[in-house]
N, C-alpha and C positions, 0 to 999 in steps of 0.2 A: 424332417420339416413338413407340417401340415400345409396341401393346397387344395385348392377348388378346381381339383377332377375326378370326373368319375370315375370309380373303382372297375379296376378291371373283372369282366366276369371269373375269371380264373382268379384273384387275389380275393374275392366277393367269396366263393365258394369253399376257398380253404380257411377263410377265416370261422365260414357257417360251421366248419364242422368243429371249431374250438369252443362257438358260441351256442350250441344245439349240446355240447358236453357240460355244461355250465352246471344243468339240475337233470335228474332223471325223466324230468316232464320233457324235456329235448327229445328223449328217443322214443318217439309216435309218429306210426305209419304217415299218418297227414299232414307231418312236416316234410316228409318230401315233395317235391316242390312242383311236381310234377299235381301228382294227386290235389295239393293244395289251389291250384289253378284250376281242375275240374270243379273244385267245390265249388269253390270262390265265383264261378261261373252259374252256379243253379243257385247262386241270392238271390230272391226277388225285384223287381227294382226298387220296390218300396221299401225296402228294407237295405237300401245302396246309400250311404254316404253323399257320395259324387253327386246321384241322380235326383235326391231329393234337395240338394242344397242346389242344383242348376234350374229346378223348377218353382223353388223359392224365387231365386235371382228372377225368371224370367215371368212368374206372377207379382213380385214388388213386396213378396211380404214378409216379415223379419219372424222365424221360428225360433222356439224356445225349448233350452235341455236344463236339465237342473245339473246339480253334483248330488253324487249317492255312490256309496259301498260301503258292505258289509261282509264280516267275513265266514259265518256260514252260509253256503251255497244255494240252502233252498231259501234262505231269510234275502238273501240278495237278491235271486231271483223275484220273491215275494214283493220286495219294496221295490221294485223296476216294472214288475207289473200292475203296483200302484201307481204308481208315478205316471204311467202309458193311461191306465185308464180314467182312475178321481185327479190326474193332475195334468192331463191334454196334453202329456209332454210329444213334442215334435222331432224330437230325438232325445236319445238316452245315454247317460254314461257309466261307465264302470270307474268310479274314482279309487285308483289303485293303493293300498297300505304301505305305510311309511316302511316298514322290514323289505319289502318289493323294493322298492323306489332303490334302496340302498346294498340290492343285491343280496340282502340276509335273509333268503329262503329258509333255513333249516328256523331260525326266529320266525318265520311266517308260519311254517306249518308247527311249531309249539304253540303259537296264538287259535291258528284253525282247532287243535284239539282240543283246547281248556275253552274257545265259545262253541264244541260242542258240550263240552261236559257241562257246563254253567249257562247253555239256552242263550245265550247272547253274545253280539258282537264286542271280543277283545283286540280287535287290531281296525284300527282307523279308516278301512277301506278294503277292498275286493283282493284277494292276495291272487292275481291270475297265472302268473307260472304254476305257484305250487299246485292248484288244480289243472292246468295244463288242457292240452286239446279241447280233452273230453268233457270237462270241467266248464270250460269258455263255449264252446259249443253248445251246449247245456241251453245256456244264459241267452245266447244269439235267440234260440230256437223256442224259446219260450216268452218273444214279445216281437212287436209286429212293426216297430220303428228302426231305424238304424241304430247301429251301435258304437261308442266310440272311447277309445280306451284314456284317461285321462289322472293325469300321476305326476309328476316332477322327479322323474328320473335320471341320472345322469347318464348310467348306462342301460339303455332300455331294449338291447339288441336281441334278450332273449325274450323277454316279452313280446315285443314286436313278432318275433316269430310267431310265437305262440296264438296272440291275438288277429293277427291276420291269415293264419291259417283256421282259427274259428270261425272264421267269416264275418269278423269285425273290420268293419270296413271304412275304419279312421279312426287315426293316432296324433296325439297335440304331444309337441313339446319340439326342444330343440337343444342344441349343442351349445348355443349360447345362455338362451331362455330357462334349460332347466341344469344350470350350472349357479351359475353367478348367486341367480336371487335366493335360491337355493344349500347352499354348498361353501362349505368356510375354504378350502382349498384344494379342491379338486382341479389338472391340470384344464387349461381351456383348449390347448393341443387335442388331448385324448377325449374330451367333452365333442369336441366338433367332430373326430374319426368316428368315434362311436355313434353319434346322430347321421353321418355319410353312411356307414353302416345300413341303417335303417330307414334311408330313403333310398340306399340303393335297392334292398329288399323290394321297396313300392316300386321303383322303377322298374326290375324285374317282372313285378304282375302287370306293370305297365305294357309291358313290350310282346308281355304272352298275352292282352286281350283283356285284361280286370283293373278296372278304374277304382284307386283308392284314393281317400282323402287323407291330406296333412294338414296340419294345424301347430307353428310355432305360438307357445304362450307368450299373448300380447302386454297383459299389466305390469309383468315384471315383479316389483318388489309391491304393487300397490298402493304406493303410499307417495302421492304430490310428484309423479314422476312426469316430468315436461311430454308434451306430447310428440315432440321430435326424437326424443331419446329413444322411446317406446318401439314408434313406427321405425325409428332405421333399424332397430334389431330386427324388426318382424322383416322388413323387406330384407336386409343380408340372409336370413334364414330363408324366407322362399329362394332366393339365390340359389343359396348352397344347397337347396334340395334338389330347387330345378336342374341343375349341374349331375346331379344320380337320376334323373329323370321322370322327378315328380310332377304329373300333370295337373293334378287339383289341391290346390294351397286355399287356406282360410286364414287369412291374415286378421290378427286382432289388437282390440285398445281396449285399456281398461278405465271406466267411467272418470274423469277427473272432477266432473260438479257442476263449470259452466257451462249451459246449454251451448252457445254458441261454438263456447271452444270444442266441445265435445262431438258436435256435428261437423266442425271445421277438420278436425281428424280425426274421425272415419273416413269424410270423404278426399283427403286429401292421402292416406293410407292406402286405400284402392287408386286411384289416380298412378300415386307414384310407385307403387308395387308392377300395378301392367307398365310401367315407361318404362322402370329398372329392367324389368323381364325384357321385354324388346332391346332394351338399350346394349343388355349382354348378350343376345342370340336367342332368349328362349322363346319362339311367338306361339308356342300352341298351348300355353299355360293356360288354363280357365280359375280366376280368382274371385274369391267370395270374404265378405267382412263378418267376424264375430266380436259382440261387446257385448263386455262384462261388466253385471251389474257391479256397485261398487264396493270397493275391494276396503277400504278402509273402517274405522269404527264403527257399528251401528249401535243406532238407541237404544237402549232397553223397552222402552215401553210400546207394545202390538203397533200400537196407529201409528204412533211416528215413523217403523221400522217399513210397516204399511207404503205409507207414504214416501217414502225414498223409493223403495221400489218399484212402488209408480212411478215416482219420475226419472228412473233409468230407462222404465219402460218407453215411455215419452218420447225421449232420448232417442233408443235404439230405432224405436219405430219411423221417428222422421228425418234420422242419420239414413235409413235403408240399410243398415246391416243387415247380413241376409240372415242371420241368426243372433241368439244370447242367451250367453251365459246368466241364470238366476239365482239368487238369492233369498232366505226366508229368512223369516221374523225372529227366529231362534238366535242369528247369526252374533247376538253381544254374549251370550250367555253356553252355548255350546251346539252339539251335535241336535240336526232339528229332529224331531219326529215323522215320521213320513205323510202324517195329516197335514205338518203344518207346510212341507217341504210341498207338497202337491197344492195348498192353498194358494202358495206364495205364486207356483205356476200359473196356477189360472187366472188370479190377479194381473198378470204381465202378461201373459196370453188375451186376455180379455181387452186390454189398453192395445196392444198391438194389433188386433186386429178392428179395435175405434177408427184406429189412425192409419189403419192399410192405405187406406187411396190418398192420403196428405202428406205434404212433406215441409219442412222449411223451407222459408219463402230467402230468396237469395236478397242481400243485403252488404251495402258498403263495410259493415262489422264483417259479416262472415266472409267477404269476400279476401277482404286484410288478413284476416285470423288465417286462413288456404294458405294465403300467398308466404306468412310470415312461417310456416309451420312446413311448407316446400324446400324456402328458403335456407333454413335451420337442416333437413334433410338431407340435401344439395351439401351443402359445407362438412355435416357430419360424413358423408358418403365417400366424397371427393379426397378427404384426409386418408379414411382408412385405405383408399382404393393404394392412395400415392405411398403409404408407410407400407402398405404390400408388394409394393413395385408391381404393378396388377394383377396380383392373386389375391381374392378377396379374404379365403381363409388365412393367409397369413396377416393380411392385414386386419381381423379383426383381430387377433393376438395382440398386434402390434399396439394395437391405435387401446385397445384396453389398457397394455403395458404401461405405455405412454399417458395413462390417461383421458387420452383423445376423446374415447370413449369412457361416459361411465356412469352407471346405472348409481342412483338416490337409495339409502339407506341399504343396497345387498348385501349380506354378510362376508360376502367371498373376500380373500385375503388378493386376489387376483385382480380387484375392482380397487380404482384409486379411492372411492369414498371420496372425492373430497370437492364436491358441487353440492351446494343447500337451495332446495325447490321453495320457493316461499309464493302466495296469492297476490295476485293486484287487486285494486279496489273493486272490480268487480267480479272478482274469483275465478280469474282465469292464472292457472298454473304459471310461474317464470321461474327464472334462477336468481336466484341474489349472491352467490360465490360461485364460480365455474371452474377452480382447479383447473386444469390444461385441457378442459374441453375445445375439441376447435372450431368456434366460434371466431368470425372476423370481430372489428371490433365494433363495428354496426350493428350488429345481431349482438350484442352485450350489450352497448349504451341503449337499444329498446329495450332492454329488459331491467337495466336500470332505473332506466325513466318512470316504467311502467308503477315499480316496487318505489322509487322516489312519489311519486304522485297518491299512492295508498299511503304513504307514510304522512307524508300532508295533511292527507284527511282525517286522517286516525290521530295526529300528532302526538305522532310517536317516532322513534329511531329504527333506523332500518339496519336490525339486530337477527338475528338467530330467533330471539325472542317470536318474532314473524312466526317461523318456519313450525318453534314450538305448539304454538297460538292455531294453526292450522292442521296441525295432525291433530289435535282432539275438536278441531271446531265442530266439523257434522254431525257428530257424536252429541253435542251439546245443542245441535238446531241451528248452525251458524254454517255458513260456507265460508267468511272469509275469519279468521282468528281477531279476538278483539285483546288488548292487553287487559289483564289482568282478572281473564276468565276462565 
């Protein structure tokens, strides 16, 4: 039975040597761990995860990293040193390939040989085991921002190796995060051991002296996911990391559309992420907010694709996320170019730094939106704590099994699927069917209200229909779905 303790050093290290046997990239001098902490020690700070996102937080100003991998080694290199220079990025990613993600190395490195043979990238993203140490190291050493490895893995234990003994110095995903939205039926037992795993690894650098960053993915499935849903994943996830002894977490959301709701949780995300942390013993956690520009349809056409992206930027800038996830104008039509991918950056780079010294002005709407968005937190938290009998890991099983929890459109066979996210009339995300989400019935009748009152306006019925009408609305220039558009 899966809980939320930390891995004993002796159970940590016999595991390592089954998870270091995985691929041949495992057996390199600077996986041991010894060596890997001298390294890990001579990073510059400018080039530290931790160090650069603490001095965000304490200058007020929201930094920008795109998504980029490819899988020849010097082409990867190449586009990450664009992206550093024609595209101001403030951090950098290696977005890892689907064969990776899913533990099919010997698939990875058949991709690596035929985009050597054929000059171009055939696998979707950076394949980092298969080039392993040397390979990752490479990449670190040849750009002058941080580096952070970003993939939806479910078991990501030997990567993780791998890229933190390159001197990659932050890893995004989680046991929940990159399961569910992810993954048709992977168990969510071995999904959360496997993520303990790899923050016990951080804890490790933790405790020998090398500050790394964590990052559970915030958006989930991207698509109308309420904002309580989102955040209570991201907060159980810093939990269960802090619990292996991770010090630096970036808790993230991903854009929903209404400004207001969208500033209301971020800031209520951070808020109740440092309560939870105190509230369960962790007080030396330092936490920082990522938002992602938005994750659902984009336009086809440049200016309009443009124009969203500015106002995510907007968004993030006067939320004070300390960083964001960016997006380019390619994103209806496919894989961008690295022009347009570096465009899109300095676009949003450019707004963020307009709006450095301003923020939202506080307001009876945002104030409600916090409050109602705590509130929703608070119920979801309290459920799974009690179906764990106070083990948080078991009870995020439980409270999923149950329902309790449960993430809008994920694939997983483990996810009850059965809550429809639908907009209120002014495009702020609700539920309109909640399946055994546990919600009192206060926290429902708002949400009915809410979705009754758009109905109203629209006269129209308060159908699925909705829910339809809103997954292509932005796509067509509309935030809230209109019938028969």
């Amino acid at each position: 039975m899966i809980q939320n303790k930390k891995l004993p050093l002796s159970d940590f290290l016999a595991i390592r040597k089954e998870v270091l046997a995985g691929w041949p990239t495992g057996n390199h001098p600077d996986l041991d761990l010894d060596r890997a902490v001298a390294k890990l020690k001579q990073i510059p700070a400018h080039k530290q995860f931790p160090y650069v996102l603490r001095e965000a937080k304490r200058q007020g100003i929201t930094l920008v990293q795109p998504r980029a991998g490819m899988a020849p080694l010097d082409k990867h290199i190449e586009l990450l040193q664009y992206l550093q220079d024609e595209g101001q990025a403030d951090l950098l990613p290696s977005t890892i390939d689907s064969y990776t993600r899913h533990n099919r190395y010997a698939n990875a490195e058949d991709g690596i040989k035929e985009s050597e043979t054929q000059g171009r990238s055939f696998l979707n993203g950076f394949p980092a085991v298969n080039y392993g140490v040397d390979g990752c190291t490479k990449v670190m050493e040849a750009i002058q921002v941080p580096i952070q490895a970003r993939h939806g893995t479910p078991d990501a234990r030997l990567l993780s190796e791998i890229i933190h003994a390159s001197g990659w110095t932050s890893n995004e995903g989680g046991g929940i995060s990159y399961n569910l939205p992810y993954a048709k039926n992977i168990s969510l037992e071995d999904t959360i051991r496997y993520w303990q795993y790899c923050d016990r690894l951080v804890g490790y650098y933790e405790e020998h002296g090398v500050a790394l960053n964590r990052e559970p993915f915030g958006p989930l499935t991207g698509t109308l996911v309420p904002p309580s849903i989102g955040n209570t994943v991201a907060i159980i996830e810093a939990l269960l990391a802090a619990e292996q002894g991770v010090k630096n977490i970036t808790v993230g959301y991903g854009q929903g559309g209404n400004m207001i709701q969208d500033i209301a949780a971020l800031r209520a995300l951070e808020e109740q992420t440092n309560r939870y942390l105190k509230l369960f013993g962790y007080d030396d956690v330092f936490v920082t907010t990522v938002f992602h520009q938005w994750m659902g349809g984009f336009p086809a056409r440049e200016g309009e694709a443009f124009a969203l992206i500015g106002y995510a930027s907007t968004v993030a800038s006067l939320g004070k996320a300390t960083k964001m996830i960016t997006k380019t104008t390619h994103e209806s039509f496919g894989v961008p170019t690295k022009e347009a991918n570096a465009e899109a950056l300095r676009t949003s780079k450019y707004l963020c730094r307009l709006l450095q010294d301003q923020k939202a002005a506080d307001s009876p709407e945002l104030t409600a939106e916090i409050n109602q968005i705590k509130r929703e937190v608070d119920e979801l938290m309290r459920a799974t704590v009690e179906v764990g009998r106070g083990d948080l890991a078991q009870g995020t099983v439980n409270a999923f099994k149950q329902g309790l929890l449960d993430i809008p459109f994920a694939p997983s066979e483990l996810n009850a699927g059965k809550i429809l996210p639908a907009r209120d009339i002014d495009g702020k995300i609700r539920i309109l069917e909640f399946g055994n989400l546990a919600f009192s019935d206060e926290v429902k009748q708002f949400h009915h209200d809410k979705l009754a009152a758009r109905a109203k306006a629209q006269q129209r019925e308060m159908t699925i229909q909705m829910v339809i009408d809103d997954i292509y609305a932005v796509s067509n220039g509309r935030l809230v779905g209109h019938e028969g558009e």
